[in-house]
C-alpha positions as CSV (number, residue, x, y, z in Angstrom):
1,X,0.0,0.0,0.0
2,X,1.6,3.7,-0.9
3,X,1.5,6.4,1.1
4,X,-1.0,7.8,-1.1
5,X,-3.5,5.1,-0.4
6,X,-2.9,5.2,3.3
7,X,-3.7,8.9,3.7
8,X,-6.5,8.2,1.4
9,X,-7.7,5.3,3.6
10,X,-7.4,7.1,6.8
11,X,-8.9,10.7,5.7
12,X,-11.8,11.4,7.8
13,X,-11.9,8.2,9.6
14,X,-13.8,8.4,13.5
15,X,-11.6,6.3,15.5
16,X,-13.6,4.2,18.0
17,X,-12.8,2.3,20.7
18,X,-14.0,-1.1,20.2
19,X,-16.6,-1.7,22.5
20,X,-18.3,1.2,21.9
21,X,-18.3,0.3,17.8
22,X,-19.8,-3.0,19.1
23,X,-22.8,-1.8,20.8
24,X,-23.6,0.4,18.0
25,X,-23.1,-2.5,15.2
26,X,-25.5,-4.1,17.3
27,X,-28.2,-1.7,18.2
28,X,-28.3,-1.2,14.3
29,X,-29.4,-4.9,13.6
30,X,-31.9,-5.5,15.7
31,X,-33.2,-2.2,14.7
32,X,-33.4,-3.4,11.1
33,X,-35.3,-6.7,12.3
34,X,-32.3,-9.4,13.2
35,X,-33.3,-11.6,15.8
36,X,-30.4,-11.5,18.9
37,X,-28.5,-14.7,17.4
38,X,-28.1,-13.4,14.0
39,X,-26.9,-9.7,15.6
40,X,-24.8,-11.2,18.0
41,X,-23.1,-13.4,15.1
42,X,-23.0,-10.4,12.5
43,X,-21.2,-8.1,15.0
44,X,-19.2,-11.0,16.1
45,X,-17.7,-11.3,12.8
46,X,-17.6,-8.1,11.7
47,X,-15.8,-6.9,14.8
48,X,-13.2,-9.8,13.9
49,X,-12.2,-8.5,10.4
50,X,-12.3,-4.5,12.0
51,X,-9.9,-5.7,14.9
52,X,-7.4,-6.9,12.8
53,X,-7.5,-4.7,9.4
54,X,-9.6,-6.2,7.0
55,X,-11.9,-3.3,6.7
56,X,-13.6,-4.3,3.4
57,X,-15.3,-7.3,5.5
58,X,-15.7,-5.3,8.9
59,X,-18.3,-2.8,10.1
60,X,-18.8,-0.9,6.6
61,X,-21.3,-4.0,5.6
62,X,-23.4,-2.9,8.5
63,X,-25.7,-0.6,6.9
64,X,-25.7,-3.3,3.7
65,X,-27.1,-5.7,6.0
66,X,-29.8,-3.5,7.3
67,X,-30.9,-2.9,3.9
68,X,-31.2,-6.7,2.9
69,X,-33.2,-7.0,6.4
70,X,-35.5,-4.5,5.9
71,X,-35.8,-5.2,2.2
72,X,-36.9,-8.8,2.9
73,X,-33.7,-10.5,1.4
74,X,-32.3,-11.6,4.8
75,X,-34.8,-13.2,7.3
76,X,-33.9,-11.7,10.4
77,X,-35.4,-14.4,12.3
78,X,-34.8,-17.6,11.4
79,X,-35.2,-21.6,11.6
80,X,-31.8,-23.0,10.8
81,X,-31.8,-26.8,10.8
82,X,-28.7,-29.5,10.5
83,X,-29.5,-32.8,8.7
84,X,-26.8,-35.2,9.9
85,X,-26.0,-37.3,6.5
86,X,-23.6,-39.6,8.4
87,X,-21.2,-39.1,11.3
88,X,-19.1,-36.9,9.8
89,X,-21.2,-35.1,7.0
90,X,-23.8,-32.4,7.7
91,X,-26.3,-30.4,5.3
92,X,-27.4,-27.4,7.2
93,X,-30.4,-25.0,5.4
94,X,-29.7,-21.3,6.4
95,X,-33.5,-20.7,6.2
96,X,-32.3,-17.2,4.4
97,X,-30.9,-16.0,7.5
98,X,-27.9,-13.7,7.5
99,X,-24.4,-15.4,6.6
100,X,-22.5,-14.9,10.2
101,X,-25.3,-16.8,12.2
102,X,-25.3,-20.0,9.3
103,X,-21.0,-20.2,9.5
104,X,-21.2,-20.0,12.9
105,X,-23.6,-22.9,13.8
106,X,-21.3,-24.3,10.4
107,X,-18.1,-24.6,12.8
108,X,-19.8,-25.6,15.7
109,X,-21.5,-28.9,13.9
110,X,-18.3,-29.7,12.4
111,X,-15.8,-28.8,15.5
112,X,-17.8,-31.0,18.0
113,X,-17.9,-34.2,14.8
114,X,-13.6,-33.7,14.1
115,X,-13.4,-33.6,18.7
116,X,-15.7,-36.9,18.4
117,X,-14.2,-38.4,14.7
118,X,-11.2,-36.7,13.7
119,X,-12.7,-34.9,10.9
120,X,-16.3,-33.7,9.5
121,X,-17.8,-31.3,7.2
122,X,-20.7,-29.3,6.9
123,X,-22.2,-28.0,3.6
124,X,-24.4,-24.8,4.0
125,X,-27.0,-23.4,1.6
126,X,-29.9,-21.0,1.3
127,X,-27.6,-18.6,2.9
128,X,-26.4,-15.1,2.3
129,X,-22.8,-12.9,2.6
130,X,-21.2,-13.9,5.3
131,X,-18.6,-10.9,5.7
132,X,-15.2,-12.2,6.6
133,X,-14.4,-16.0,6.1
134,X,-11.3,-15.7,8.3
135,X,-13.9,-15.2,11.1
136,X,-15.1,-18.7,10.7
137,X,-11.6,-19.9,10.2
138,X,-10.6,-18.4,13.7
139,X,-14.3,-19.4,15.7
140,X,-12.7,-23.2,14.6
141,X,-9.2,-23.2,15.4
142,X,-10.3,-22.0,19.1
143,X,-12.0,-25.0,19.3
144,X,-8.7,-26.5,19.0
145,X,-9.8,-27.9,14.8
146,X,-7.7,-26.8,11.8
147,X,-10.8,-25.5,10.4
148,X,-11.1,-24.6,6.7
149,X,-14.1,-22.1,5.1
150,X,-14.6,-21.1,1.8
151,X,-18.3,-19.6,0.4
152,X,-19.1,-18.3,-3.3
153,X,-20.3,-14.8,-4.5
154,X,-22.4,-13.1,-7.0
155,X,-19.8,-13.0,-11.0
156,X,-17.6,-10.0,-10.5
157,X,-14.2,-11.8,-11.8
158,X,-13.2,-13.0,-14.8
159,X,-12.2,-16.0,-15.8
160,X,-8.5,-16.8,-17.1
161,X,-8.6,-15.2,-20.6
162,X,-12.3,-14.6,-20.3
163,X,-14.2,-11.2,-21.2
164,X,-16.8,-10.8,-18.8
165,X,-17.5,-12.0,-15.4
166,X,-17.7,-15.3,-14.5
167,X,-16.8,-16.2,-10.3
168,X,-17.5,-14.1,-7.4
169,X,-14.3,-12.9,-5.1
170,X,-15.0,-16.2,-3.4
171,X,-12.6,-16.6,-0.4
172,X,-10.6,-18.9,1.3
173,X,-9.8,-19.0,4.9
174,X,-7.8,-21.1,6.9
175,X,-7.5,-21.2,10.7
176,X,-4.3,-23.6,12.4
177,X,-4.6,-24.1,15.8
178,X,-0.7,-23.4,18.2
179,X,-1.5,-24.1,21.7
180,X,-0.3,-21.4,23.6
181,X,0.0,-18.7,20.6
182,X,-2.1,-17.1,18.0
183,X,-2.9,-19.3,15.6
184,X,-2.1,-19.9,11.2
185,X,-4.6,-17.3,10.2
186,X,-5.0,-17.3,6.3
187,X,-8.0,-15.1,4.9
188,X,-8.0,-14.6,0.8
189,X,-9.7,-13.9,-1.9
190,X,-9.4,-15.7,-5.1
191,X,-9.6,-12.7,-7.3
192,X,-6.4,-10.5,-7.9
193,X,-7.7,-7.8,-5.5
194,X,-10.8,-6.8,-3.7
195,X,-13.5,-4.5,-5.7
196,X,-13.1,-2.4,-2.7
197,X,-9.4,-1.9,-3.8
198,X,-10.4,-0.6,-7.3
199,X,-13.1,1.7,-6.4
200,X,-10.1,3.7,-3.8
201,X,-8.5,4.0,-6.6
202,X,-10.6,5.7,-8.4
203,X,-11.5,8.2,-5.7
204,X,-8.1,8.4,-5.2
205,X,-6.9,8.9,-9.0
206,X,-4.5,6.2,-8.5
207,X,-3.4,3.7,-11.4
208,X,-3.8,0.4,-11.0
209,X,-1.3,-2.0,-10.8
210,X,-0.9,-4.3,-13.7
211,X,-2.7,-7.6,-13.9
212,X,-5.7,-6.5,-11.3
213,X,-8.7,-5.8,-13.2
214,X,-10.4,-5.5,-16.7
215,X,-12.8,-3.3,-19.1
216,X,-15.9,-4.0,-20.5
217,X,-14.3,-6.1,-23.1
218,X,-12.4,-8.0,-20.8
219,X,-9.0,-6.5,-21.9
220,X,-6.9,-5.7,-18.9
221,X,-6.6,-2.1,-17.8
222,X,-4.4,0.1,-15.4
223,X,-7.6,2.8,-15.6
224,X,-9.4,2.7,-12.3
225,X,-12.4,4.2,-13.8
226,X,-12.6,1.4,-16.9
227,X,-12.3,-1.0,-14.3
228,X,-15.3,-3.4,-14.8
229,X,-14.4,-6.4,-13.5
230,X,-11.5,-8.2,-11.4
231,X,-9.3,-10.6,-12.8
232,X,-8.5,-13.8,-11.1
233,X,-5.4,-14.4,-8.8
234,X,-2.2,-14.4,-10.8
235,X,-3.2,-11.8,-13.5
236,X,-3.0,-12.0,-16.8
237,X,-0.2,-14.6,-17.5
238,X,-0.9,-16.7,-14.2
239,X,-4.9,-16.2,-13.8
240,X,-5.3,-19.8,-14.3
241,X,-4.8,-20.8,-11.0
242,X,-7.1,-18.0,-9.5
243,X,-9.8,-19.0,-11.9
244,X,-9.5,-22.8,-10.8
245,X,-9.4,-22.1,-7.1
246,X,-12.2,-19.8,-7.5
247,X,-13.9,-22.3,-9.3
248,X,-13.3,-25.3,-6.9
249,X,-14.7,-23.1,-4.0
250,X,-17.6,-22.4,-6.1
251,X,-18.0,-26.1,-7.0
252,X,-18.1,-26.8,-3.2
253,X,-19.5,-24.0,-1.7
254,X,-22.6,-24.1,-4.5
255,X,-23.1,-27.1,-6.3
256,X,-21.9,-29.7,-3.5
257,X,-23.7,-27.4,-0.5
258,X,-27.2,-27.1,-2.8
259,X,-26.7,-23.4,-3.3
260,X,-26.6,-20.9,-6.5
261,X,-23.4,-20.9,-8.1
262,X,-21.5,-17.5,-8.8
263,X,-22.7,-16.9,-12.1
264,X,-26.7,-17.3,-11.2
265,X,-26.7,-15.2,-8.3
266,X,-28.7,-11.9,-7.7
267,X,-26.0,-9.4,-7.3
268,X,-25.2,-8.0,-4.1
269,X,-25.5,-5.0,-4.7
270,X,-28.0,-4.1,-6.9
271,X,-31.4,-2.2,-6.5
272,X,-33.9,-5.3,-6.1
273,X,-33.4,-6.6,-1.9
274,X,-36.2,-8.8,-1.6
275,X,-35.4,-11.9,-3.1
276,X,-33.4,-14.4,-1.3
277,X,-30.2,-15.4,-2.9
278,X,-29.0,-18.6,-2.1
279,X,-25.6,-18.5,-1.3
280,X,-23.5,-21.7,0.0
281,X,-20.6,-21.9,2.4
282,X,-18.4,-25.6,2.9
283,X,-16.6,-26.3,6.0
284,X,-14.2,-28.9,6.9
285,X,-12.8,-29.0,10.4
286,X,-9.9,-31.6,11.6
287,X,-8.6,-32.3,14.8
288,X,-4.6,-33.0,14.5
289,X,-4.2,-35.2,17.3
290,X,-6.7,-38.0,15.7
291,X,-3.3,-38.3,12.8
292,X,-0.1,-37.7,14.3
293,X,-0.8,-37.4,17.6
294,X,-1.2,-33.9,20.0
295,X,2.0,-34.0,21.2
296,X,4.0,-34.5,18.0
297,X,2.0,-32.0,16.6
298,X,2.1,-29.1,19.3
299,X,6.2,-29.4,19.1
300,X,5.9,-29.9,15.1
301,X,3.8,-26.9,14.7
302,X,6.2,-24.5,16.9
303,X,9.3,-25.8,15.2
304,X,8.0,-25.3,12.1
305,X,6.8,-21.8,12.7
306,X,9.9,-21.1,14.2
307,X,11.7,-22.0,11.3
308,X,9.7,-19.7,9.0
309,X,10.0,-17.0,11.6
310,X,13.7,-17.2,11.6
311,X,13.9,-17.7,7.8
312,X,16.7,-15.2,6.1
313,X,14.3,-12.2,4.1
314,X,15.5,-9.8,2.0
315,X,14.5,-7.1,4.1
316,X,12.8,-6.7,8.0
317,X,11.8,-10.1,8.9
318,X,9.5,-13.2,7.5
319,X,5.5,-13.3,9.0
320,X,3.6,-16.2,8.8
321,X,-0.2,-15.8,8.1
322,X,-2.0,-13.8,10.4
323,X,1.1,-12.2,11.9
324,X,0.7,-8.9,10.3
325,X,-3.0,-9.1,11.5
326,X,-2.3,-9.7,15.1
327,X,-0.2,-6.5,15.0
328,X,-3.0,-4.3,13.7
329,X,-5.3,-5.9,16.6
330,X,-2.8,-4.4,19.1
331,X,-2.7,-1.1,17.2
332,X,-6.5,-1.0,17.1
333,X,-7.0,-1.9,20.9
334,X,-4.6,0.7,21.7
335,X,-5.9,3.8,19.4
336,X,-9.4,2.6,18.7
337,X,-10.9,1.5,15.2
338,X,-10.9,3.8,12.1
339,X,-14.4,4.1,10.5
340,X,-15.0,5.6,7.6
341,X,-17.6,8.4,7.3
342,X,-20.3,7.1,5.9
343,X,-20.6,4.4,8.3
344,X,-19.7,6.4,11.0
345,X,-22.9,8.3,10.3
346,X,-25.2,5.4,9.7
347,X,-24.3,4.2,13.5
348,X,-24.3,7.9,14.6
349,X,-20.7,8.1,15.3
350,X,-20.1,11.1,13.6
């Protein structure tokens, strides 16, 4: 990120301390019709991705998800149901209910099969966004699981040499359990950058690096403004393996869970917030000791992490996933959390 981005970023932001942001994420939920599960799992999650920097999944969706409440899109209250399919397989319908509350219950069911059988899964559909996947990813390592997440999106991401949009950002997140220390903490999209990335840069007048996004034709532009689609991960010479792990997590996440797959979906963002759209989320969660044992792998999983700590870089030092994150939580505890303006107004901050 240059300097220019980060004064962009940070221009007018309210800096909140982190209990008080809660409160208000909250109060702004159940005003818009969530029942006090499905607030108390939205603000859990998007308090996770605003603690530790990933602001495109935090606290800014709040007043999106008031919308799809009010609008009818999101039932605010609903009837989630498991269906065990054997002892280690699980469907669970969503009932339409917001994201957060369906990955959630997702990581519980599969958590308490991996303690009982090593490993399960659980498939999730008639759900909707879910905010940060990483949020998932974490809620499952704490439960002592290696606990992997992926969900599908409405198309905004072309495929590898494609010329219109085909997958949604569709992220992956990963959470690796270290006793005694924060854990593996991978949370990624599958496209080359976020949407939110390319619409900075246009307010900022910023070009785009190369290999990030497309035009109307598909053709790959460094135009912020032209910008109509993202490409995959890897860009224009190495897209290929975006597009395939995009389309494996849509595979899974859709067509495996009994959801709409990326390029049938209602857009998220459009005008029409009544209809219900479907989405699907996949879990797997694994317990380590059922393979190798706890204690080899507590002393495998330090050493290791040592090792990649202690690796020689070309310049400062080597982080492992998540590092970078937990630094940002600290910085956030200590000077509070920057919202921008427009949110900051919708939960009368400002």
């Amino acid at each position: 990120m240059n300097s220019k981005e980060k004064v962009g970023m940070m221009a007018e932001v309210v800096l909140t301390p982190a209990d008080v942001l809660e409160q208000r994420v909250h109060a702004a939920l159940l005003d818009a019709g969530a029942d006090a599960p499905s607030a108390d799992a939205a603000t859990r999650a998007m308090m996770h991705a605003s603690r530790l920097g990933v602001d495109s999944h935090g606290v800014r969706l709040t007043p999106h998800y008031a919308r799809v409440l009010r609008g009818g899109r999101v039932n605010g209250r609903p009837d989630m149901t498991v269906r065990e399919t054997s002892p280690v397989s699980f469907a669970l319908d969503a009932d339409n209910g917001l994201g957060h509350l369906a990955a959630y219950k997702a990581v519980d069911v599969a958590t308490d099969a991996a303690c009982r059988m090593g490993i399960a899964a659980v498939g999730v559909h008639r759900s909707s966004h879910f905010g940060p996947a990483g949020a998932y990813a974490m809620a499952g390592q704490e439960k002592g699981c290696i606990t992997i997440c992926v969900a599908n999106s409405d198309s905004i991401v072309a495929l590898f040499n494609g010329a219109e949009r085909f997958h949604g950002t569709n992220p992956l997140a990963i959470g690796i359990p270290v006793p005694g220390e924060k854990p593996w903490l991978l949370d990624m999209a599958t496209s080359s950058v976020p949407m939110n990335r390319v619409l900075l840069y246009r307010v900022l007048g910023i070009q785009l690096p190369e290999g990030v996004a497309a035009d109307l034709s598909g053709t790959p532009t460094l135009h912020a403004p032209e910008a109509e689609m993202l490409m995959p991960l890897g860009g224009a010479d190495f897209g290929f393996k975006g597009a395939a792990l995009a389309g494996f997590i849509a595979i899974m996440s859709s067509v495996v869970s009994g959801a709409v797959a990326d390029p049938f979906l209602p857009e998220m963002a459009g005008d029409e917030v009544s209809t219900p759209r479907n989405i699907g989320h996949f879990l797997i969660a694994i317990h380590p000791s059922f393979f190798g044992g706890a204690a080899s792998y507590e002393a495998s999983i330090k050493a290791y992490l040592a090792a990649l700590r202690g690796a020689r870089a070309r310049d400062g030092g080597v982080m492992a996933p998540g590092d970078r994150e937990w630094l940002v939580e600290i910085e956030r505890a200590r000077d509070g959390i920057p919202v921008d303006p427009e949110t900051a107004a919708f939960l009368g901050l400002a």
